[in-house]
Steps between C-alpha positions, in 0.01 A plus 500: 500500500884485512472586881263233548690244335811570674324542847385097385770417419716620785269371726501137370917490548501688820248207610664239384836591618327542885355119393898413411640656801152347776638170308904542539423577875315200579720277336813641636343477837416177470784383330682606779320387807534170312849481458527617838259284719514193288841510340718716754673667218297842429638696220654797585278718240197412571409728758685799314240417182218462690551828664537693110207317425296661786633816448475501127108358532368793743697795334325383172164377638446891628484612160226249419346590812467858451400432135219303560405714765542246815776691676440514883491862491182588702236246340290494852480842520328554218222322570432767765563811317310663219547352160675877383719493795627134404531609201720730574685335773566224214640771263758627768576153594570447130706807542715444738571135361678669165667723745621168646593367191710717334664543875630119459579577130752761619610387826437128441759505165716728731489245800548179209785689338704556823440226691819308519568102561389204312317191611741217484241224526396623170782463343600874601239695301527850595218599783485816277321273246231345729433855682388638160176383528457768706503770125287266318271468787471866537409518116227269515385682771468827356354354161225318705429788742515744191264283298245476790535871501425519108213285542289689833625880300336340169212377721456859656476645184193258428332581810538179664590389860875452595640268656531080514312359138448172455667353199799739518788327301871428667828739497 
């Protein structure tokens, strides 16, 4: 129950931040191009913010991708194989993503805590503080992957078929 709420609730601010930083990216952009084009005096943060924003919405969007059980990964080839070998292709997939993720927990806060210089078009914040999305992305990614896991192990148990469900809840 606890899981369940937490895995909800997670999910909802892990969605709405991608919503916040989809949002922050076009308007920067736009912003920008505007002041640029029509004005001929672009900011000289715009870009810079519009970049974080990118980078911030796909490292966060892959945990709510894996989650929900839309990752790339090898959807197609399922289609083609028997339902226990996708299955179990999906579990190693699944696998290898918490591998993945506690790889940028270790080496991404390693990488965020090191890197040197600051961005001086944002008032020099320290790029150590914008890298460490790379940590928090790694934890989501391991919670969502490990969840998934949770869920086709519990469904194993029950006899059932794993794999993609439909109506599988976010990170």
């Amino acid at each position: 129950m606890l899981g369940r709420a937490l895995d909800f609730l997670l999910g909802k601010a892990v969605t709405w931040a991608c919503v916040l930083m989809l949002a922050a990216m076009v308007a920067f952009t736009l912003y920008t191009v505007f002041m640029r084009a029509v004005m001929s005096n672009p900011p000289f943060w715009g870009d810079t913010l519009a970049m974080v924003a990118n980078i911030w919405l796909v490292m966060l969007s892959f945990a709510l991708s894996i989650r929900s059980r839309e990752s790339i990964a090898m959807q197609m080839f399922y289609d083609y194989v028997p339902a226990r070998v996708a299955g179990m292709l999906e579990t190693l997939w699944n696998l290898l993503f918490v591998a993945l993720g506690l790889m940028m927990v270790v080496q991404g806060y390693r990488v965020a805590d090191r890197i040197p210089g600051a961005y001086w078009e944002l008032g020099n914040a320290p790029k150590s503080w914008l890298m460490m999305i790379l940590p928090l992305s790694g934890v989501l990614i391991v919670l969502a992957a490990a969840r998934v896991l949770a869920e086709d192990f519990k469904a194993l148990r029950r006899g059932e078929r794993l794999g993609r469900r439909e109506g599988i809840g976010q990170i």
